[in-house]
C-alpha positions, 0 to 999 in steps of 0.5 A: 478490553481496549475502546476503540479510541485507544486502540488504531486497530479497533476504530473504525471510519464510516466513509462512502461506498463511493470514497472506498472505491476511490480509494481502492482504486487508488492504492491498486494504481500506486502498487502497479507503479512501484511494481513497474518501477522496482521490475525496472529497478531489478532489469537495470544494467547499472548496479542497484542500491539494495536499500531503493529495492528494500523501499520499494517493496516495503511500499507496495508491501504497506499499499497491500496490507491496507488495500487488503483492509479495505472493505470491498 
């Protein structure tokens, strides 16, 4: 069995209920961004690098995955 130190998976961080909200909110603020950024991205006339695209879903994928670890 892996300690908690070992292992990123297993630490936990004991923070605020305050300071969770906070971070909560923040990461919901940044997904509605890069969400609005990449819809303005996919709707532009010009030609569009597949790799920005690819970032940017990669960055609201990341947000999401940690926003879905947070405690609520």
């Amino acid at each position: 069995m892996t300690s908690p130190r070992t292992s990123p998976m297993g630490a936990h961080v004991n923070i605020s209920e305050p300071e969770t909200r906070r971070l909560r909110h923040q990461l919901e603020i940044e997904i509605s961004q890069l969400s609005r950024q990449l819809s303005d991205l996919k709707g532009a006339e010009t030609e569009v690098d597949t790799a920005l695209l690819q970032t940017y879903q990669e960055m609201i994928f990341s947000r999401r995955a940690l926003l879905g670890r947070i405690p609520r």
